[in-house]
N, C-alpha and C positions, 0 to 999 in steps of 0.2 A: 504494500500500500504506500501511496508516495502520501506527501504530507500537501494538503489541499487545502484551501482556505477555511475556518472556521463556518462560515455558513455553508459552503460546500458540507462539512462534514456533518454538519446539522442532518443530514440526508440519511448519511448511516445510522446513527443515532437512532433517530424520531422512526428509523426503514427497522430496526433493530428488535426496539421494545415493541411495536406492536406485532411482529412476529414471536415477540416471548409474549404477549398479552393471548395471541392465538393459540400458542402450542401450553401456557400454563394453564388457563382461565377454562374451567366445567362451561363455561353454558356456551352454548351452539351457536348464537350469535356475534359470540368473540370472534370468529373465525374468518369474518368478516375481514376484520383487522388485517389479518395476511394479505388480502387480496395489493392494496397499496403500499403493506411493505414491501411487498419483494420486488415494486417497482423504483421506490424508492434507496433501498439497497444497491438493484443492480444499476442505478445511475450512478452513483456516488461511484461503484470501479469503474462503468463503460465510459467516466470522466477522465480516469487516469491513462486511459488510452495513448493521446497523444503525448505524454509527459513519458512513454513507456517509447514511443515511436522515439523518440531522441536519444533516448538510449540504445535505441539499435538491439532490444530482447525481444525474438521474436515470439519465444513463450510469451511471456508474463504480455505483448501484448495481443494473440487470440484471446488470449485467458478474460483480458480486460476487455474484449470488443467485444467478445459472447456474452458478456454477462446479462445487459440490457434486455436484447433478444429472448433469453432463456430467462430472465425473470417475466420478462411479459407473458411469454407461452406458460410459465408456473400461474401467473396470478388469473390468467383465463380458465387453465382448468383447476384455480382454484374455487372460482367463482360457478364453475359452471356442479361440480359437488357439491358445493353448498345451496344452490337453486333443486339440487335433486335431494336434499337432505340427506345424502351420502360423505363415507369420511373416510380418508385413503390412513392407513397407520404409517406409510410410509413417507406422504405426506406431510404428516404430524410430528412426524422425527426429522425429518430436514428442517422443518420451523426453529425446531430446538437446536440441532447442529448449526443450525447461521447464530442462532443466536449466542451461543454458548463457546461459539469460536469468535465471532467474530468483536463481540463485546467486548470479553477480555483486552482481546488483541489493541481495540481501541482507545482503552482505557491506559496502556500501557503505553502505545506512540503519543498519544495526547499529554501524558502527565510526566513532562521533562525527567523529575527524580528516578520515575521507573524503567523510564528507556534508558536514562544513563547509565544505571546500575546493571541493568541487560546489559548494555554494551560494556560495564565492568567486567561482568560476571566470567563471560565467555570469551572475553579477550584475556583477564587474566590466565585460565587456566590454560588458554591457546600457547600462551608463551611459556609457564612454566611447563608445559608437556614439551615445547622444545628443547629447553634448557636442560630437561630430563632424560631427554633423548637422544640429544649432541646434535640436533637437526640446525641448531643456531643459537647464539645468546643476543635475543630479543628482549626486549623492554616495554611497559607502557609508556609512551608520551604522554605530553596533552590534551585535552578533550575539550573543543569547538564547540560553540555553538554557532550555526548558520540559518540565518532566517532573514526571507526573501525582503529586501527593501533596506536593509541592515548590514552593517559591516560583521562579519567575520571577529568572533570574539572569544576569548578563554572560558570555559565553565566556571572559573573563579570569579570573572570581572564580568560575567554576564549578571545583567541587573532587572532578568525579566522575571513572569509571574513561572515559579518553578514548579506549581503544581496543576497547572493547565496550559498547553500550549492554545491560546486562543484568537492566533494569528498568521496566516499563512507561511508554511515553513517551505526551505527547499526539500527536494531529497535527501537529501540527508541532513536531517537539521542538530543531529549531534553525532558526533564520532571522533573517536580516540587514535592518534595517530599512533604507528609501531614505531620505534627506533633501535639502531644497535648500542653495545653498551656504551658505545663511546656519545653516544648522542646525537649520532648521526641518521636522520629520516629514513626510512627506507622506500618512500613511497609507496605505503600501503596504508588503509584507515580501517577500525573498525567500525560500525553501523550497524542500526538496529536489525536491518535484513541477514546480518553476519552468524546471528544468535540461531538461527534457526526456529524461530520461535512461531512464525509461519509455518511452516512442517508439523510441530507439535501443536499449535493450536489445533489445527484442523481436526488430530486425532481426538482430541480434551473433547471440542463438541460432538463428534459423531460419538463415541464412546459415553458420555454425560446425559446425551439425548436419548439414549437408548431404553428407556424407561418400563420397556418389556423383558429386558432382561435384569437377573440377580444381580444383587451391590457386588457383590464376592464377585463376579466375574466381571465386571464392569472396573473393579479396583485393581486386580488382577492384569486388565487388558491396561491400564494406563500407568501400570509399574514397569508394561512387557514394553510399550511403547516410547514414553519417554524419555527415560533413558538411555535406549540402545540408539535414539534419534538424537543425543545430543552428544554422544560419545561417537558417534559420526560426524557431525557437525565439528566436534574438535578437531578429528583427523583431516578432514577437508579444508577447514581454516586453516590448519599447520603445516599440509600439503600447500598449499597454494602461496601462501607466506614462504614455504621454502623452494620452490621451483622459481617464484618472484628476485630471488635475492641469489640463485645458484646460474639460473640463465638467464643474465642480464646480456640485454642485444638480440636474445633471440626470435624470429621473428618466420612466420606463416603465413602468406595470404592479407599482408599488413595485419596480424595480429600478434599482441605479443603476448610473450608464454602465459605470462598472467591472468589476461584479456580471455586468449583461447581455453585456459584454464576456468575459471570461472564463469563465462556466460557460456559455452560449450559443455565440455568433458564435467563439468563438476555439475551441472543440471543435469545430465542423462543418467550421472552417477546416483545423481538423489532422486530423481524420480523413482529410475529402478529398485533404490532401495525402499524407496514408500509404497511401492507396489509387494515386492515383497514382506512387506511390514502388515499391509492390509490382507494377505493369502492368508498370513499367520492366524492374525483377528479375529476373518473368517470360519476359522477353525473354534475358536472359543467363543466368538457370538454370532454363531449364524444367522441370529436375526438381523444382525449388521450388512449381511452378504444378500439377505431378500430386499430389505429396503433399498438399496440400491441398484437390486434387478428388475422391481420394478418402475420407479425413477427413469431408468435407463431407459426401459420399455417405455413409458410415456412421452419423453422427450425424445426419443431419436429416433430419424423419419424411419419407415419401414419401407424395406423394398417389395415392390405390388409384384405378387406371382407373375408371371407370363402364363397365359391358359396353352396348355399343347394339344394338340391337334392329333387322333389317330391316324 
């Protein structure tokens, strides 16, 4: 999620609660409520679209351009169940997975203290697992704060409101720079996207939302999860920091090892591993594996027989 102006984000927000209004709330008419969040939801990403085109990620921007699309076709046939007085369970549990992922997530790029502390968290132990390993003697630097219209300033000498960012940020609007020990930059930053916390959000909600299955398996699934999702995240951050600083000059297709590393080779890495992450899941909450098949099923076009002929 890039950091978007505060009325912008008002979107996700206000798109947010009333899908937790529709998947928490007993009476039948709450349900209602979904129909405009999930319009509201998917505008707030299908905005980050072109912020995503400048980066040049061609993932992250289908991801962002479908969203819109695929909340509209959600909020029709959410409306269209709710005129038939019918109620999809799987449905019901994507309301809660947006909400349960997404919420969190936004409460944490929004409230300075908690991003930064992410971006402590996981940078620290990035470098002490090098320094552990002989992979490098890395350090933390300084941590930035960058917000759009504003200079470029220290986390100590910033003098804004630190428990809400309530003002259009850039992309990165805090990050901690790496240096070696001598003090010298490496040109590399740490960022809230670094943590991985996107990745494990996502499981928090589908796993939280699941509300037909056992706590014991549900607590179970998100011990199996996030963990082995953020001790990947280490290796991949340590990886990348260390190919940054071992092939300097090296270069592909104007990409360099870093570049190629990261928006490349290191997404295909983590995708595959959250695919495999979710086989795992599936095994322990198969009702995790229906919901999503039929999801799947409603939103993805269907290819029309051909009739053959004797």
């Amino acid at each position: 999620m890039s950091a978007l102006p505060f009325s912008e984000s008002l979107l996700a927000f206000s798109g947010l609660l009333l899908l937790a209004l529709a998947f928490h709330s007993k009476k039948a008419s709450s349900s209602w409520a979904a129909v405009p969040g999930w319009i509201l939801v998917g505008t707030y990403f299908f905005l980050n679209t072109p912020h995503y085109v400048e980066l040049a990620d061609p993932v992250l921007i289908i991801m962002s351009a479908a969203t819109l699309p695929m909340a509209i076709a959600i909020s029709i046939w959410e409306a269209r169940l709710i005129k038939k007085g019918e109620i999809s369970e799987s449905l019901n549990w994507f309301r809660g997975a947006c909400f349960w992922a997404g919420m969190p997530y936004l409460m944490v790029e929004k409230i300075p203290w908690l991003n930064v502390l992410a971006i402590w968290f996981v940078a620290g132990q990035t470098v002490l697992f090098m320094r552990w390993t002989g992979a490098g003697d890395i350090q933390l630097g300084e941590t930035y704060v960058n917000i759009e219209g504003q200079s470029i300033v220290t986390w100590s000498e910033w003098d804004g409101n630190r428990w809400f960012l309530d003002t259009g940020g850039a992309e990165n609007a805090f990050f901690t720079d790496l240096q070696l020990a001598d003090g010298t930059p490496i040109g590399i930053s740490f960022v809230l996207a670094c943590t991985a916390l996107q990745s494990m959000i996502v499981f928090v909600g589908a796993i939280v939302a699941l509300q037909t299955a056992p706590w014991q398996r549900r607590v179970r699934a998100l011990l199996i999860s996030l963990p082995v999702i953020h001790v990947l995240n280490i290796f991949r951050d340590a990886g990348l920091v260390w190919l940054h600083t071992n092939f300097i000059g090296w270069e592909w297709l104007t990409l360099s090892m870093f570049d190629f590393g990261h928006s490349y080779a290191a997404k295909v890495v983590s995708l595959g591993a959250m695919f495999l992450m979710a086989l795992v899941l599936f095994e322990l909450l198969p009702q995790l594996h229906r919901h999503i098949l039929e999801l799947m099923e409603k939103l993805m076009p269907k290819k029309k027989k051909r009739k053959t002929q004797a």
